[in-house]
Backbone as ProteinMPNN parsed JSONL, in Angstrom:
{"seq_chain_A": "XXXXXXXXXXXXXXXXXXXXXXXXXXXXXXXXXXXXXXXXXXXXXXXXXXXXXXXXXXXXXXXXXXXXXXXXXXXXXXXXXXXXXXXXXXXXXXXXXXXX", "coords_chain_A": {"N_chain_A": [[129.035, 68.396, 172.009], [131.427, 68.338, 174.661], [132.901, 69.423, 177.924], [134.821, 67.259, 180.024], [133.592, 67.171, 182.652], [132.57, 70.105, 184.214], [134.899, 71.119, 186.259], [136.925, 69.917, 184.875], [138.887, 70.191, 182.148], [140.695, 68.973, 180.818], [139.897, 66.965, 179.192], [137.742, 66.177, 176.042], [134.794, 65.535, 175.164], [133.425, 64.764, 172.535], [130.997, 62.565, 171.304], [129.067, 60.089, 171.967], [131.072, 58.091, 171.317], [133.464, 59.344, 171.002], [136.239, 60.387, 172.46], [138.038, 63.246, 173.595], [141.289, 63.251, 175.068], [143.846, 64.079, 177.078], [144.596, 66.498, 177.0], [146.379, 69.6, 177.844], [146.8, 71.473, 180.301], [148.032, 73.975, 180.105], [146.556, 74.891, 178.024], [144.32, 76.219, 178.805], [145.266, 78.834, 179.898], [145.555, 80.738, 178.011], [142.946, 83.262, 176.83], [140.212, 84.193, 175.18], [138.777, 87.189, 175.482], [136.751, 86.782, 178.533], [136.776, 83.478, 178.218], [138.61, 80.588, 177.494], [140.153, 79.756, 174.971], [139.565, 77.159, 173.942], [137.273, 76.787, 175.245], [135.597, 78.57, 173.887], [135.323, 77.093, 171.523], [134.498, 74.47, 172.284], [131.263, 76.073, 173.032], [130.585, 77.28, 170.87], [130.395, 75.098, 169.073], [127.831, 73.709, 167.987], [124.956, 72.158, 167.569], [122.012, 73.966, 166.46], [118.736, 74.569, 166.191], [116.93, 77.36, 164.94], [114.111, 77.965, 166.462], [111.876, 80.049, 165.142], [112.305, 79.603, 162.226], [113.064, 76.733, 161.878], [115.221, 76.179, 160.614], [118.176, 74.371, 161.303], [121.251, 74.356, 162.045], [124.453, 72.775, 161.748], [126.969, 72.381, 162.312], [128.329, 70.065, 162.179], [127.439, 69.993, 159.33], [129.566, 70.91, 157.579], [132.284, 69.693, 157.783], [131.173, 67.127, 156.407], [130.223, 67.731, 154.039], [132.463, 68.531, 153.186], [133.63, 66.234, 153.178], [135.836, 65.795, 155.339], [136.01, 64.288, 158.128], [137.665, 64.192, 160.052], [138.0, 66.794, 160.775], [137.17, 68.395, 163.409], [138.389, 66.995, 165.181], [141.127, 67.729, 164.967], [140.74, 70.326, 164.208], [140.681, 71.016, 167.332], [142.995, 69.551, 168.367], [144.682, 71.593, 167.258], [143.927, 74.621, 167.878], [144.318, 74.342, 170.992], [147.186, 73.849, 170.433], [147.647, 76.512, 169.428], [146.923, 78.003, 171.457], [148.363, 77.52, 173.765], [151.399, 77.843, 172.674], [151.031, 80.662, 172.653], [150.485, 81.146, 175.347], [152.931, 80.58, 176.2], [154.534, 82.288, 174.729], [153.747, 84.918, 175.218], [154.466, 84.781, 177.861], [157.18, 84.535, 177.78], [156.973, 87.384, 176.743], [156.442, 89.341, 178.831], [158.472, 88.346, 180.84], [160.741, 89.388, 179.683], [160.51, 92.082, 179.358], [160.347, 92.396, 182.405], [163.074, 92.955, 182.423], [163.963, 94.876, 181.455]], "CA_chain_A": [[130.407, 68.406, 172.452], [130.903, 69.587, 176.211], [134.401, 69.205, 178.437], [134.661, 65.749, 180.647], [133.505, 67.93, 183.442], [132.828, 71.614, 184.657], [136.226, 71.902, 186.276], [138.359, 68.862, 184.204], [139.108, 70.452, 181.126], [141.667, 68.049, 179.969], [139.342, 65.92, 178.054], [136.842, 66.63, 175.545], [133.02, 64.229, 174.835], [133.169, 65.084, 171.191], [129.966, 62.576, 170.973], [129.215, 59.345, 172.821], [131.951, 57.371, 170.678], [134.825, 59.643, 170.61], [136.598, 61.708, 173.812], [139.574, 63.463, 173.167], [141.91, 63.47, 176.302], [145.11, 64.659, 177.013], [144.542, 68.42, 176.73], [147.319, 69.994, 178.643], [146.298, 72.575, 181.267], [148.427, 75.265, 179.821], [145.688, 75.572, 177.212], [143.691, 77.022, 179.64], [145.789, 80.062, 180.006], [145.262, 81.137, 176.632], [141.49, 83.954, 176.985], [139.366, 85.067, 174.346], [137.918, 87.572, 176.44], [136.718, 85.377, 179.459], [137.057, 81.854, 178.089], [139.787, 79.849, 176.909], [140.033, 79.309, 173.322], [138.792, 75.868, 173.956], [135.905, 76.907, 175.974], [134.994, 79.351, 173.019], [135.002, 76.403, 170.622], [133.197, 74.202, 172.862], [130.373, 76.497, 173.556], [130.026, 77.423, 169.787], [130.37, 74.101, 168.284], [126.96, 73.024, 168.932], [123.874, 72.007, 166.563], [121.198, 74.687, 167.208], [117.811, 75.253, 165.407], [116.275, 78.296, 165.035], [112.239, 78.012, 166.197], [110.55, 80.142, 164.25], [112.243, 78.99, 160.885], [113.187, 75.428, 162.181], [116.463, 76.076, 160.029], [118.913, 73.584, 161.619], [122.423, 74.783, 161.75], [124.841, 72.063, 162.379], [128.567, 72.475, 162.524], [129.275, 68.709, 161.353], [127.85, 69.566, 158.001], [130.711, 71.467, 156.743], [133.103, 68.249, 157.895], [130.423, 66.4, 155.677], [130.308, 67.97, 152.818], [134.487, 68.265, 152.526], [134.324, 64.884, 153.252], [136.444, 65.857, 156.368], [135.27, 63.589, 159.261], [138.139, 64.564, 161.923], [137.525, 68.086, 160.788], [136.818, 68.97, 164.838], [139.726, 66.544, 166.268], [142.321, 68.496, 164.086], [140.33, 71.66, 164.904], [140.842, 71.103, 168.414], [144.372, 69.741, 167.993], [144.969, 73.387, 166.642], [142.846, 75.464, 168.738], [145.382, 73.607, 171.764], [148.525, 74.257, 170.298], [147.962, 77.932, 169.217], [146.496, 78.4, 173.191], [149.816, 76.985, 174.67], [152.136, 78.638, 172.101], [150.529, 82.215, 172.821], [150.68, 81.769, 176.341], [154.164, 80.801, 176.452], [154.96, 83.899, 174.245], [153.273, 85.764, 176.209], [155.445, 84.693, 179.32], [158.627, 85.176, 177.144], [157.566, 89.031, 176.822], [156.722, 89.217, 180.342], [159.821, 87.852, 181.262], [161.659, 90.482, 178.812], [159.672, 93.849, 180.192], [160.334, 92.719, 183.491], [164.307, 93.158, 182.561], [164.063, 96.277, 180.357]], "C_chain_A": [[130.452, 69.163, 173.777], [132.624, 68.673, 176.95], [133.835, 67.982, 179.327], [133.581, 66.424, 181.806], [133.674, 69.666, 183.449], [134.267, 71.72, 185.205], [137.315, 70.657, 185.7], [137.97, 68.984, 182.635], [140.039, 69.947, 180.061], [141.018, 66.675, 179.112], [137.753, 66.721, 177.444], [135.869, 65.839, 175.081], [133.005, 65.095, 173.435], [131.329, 64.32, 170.996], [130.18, 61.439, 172.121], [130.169, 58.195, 172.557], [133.424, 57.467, 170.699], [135.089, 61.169, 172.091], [137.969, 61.754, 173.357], [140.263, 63.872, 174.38], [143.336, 63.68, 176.059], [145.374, 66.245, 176.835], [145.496, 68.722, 177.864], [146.279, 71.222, 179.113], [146.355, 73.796, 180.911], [147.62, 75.329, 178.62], [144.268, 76.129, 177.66], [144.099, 78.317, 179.632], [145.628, 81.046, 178.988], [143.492, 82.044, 176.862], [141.162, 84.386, 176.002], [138.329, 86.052, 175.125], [137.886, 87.048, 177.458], [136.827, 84.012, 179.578], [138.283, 81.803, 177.455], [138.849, 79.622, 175.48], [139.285, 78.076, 173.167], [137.124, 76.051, 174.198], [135.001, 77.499, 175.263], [134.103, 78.375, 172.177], [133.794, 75.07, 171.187], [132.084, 73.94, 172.936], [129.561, 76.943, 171.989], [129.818, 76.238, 168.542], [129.078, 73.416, 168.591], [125.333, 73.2, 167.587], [122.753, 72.815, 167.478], [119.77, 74.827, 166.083], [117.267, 76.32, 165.792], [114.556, 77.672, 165.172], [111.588, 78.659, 165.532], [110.923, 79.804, 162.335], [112.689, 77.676, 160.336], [114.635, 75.127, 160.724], [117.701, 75.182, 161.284], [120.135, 74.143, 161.226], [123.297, 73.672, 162.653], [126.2, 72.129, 161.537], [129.443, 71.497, 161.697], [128.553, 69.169, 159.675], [128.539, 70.134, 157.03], [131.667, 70.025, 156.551], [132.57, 66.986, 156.383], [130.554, 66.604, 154.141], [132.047, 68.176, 151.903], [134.73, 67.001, 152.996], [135.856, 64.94, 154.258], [136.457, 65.352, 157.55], [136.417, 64.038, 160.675], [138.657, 66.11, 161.581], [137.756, 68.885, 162.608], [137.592, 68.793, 165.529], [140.629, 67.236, 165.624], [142.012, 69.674, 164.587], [140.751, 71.697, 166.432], [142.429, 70.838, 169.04], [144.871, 71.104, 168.014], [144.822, 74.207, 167.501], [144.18, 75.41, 170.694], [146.841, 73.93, 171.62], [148.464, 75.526, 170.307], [148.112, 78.571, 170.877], [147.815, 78.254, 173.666], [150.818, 78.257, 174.359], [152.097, 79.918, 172.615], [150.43, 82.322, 174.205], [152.13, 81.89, 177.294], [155.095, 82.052, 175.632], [154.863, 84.962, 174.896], [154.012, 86.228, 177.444], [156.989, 85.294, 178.968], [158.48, 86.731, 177.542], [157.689, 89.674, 177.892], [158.218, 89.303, 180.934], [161.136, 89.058, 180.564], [161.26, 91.692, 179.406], [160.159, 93.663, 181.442], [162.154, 92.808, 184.013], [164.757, 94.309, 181.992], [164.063, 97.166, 181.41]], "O_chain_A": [[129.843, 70.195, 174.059], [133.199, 67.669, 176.531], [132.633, 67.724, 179.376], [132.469, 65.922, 181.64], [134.557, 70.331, 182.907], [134.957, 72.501, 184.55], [138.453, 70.581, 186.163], [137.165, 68.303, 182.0], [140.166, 70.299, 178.888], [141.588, 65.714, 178.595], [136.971, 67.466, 178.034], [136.408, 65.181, 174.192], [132.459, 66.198, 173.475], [130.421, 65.079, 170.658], [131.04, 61.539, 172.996], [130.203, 57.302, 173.404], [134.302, 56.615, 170.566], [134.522, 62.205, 172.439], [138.754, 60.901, 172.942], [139.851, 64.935, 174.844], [143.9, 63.478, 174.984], [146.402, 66.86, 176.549], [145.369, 68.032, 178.876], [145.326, 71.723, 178.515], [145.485, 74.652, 181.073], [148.204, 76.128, 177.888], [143.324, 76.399, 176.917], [143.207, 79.106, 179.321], [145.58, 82.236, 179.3], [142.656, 81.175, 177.112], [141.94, 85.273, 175.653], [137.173, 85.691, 175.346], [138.993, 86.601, 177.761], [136.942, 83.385, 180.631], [138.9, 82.749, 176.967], [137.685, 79.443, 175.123], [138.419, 77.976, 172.298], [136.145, 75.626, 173.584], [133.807, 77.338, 175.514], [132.888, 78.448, 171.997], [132.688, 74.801, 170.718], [131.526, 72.843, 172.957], [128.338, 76.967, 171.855], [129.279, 76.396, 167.447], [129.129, 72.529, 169.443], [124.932, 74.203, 166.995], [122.516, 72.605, 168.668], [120.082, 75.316, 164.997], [117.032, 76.421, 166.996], [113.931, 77.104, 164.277], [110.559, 78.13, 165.113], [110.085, 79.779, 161.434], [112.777, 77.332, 159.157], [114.836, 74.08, 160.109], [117.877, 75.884, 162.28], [120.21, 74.471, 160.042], [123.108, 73.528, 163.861], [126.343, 71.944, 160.328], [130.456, 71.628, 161.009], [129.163, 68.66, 158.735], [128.297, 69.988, 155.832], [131.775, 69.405, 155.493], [133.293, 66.3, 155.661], [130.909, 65.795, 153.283], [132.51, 68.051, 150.77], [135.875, 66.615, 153.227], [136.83, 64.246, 153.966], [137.065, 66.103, 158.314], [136.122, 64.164, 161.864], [139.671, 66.544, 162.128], [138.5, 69.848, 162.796], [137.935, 69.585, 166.406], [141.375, 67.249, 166.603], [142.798, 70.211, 165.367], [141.302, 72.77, 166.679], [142.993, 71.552, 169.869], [145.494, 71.547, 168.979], [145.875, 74.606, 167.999], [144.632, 76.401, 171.267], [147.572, 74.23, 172.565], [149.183, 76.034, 171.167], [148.987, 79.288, 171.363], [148.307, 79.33, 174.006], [151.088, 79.216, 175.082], [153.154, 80.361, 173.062], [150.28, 83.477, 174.603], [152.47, 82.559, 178.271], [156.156, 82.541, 176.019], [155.727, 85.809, 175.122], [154.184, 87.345, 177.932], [157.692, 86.115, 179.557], [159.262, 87.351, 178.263], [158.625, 90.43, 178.152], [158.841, 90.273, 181.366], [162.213, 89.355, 181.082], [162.135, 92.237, 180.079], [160.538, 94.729, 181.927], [162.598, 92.773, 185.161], [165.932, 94.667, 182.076], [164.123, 98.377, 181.196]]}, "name": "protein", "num_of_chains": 1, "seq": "XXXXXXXXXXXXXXXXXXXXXXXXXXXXXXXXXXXXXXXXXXXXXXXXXXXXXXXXXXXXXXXXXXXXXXXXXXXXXXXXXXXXXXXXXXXXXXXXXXXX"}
């Protein structure tokens, strides 16, 4: 899973079948630390083996085993709204402190 592009973050390459587009911008604004919430999920959604115990850790087989298949598009759905929400809250309090 990796964004359309380094700087066009409004679509997401889930695999070579399925891109999820339409990501609004303002879920950018949203930081876990230095990345966007998106950028978190992203960067950690990602099948990795360990070399020296060739343990395979792969993300889809939670989806798999709950028989959840858009598990990741819902996740990301989510992940999108909360980002937005929290940065327009954010602006609200802003906007309130800077009348107090």
């Amino acid at each position: 899973m990796r964004f359309r592009s380094k700087t066009d973050h409004t679509a997401i390459i889930y695999n070579r079948h399925v891109t999820i587009s339409g990501i609004p911008a303002e879920a950018e604004r949203f930081l876990l630390g230095s990345r966007t919430a998106l950028a978190w999920l992203v960067d950690r959604y990602q099948v990795k083996s360990d070399k020296a115990s060739g343990i395979v850790n792969d993300p889809n087989d939670w989806a798999d085993e709950h028989d959840d298949h858009l598990y990741i598009v819902n996740l990301i759905a989510k992940v999108t709204r909360v980002s937005i929400e929290t940065a327009m809250i954010v602006d609200m309090i802003t906007e309130e402190s800077q009348f107090s």
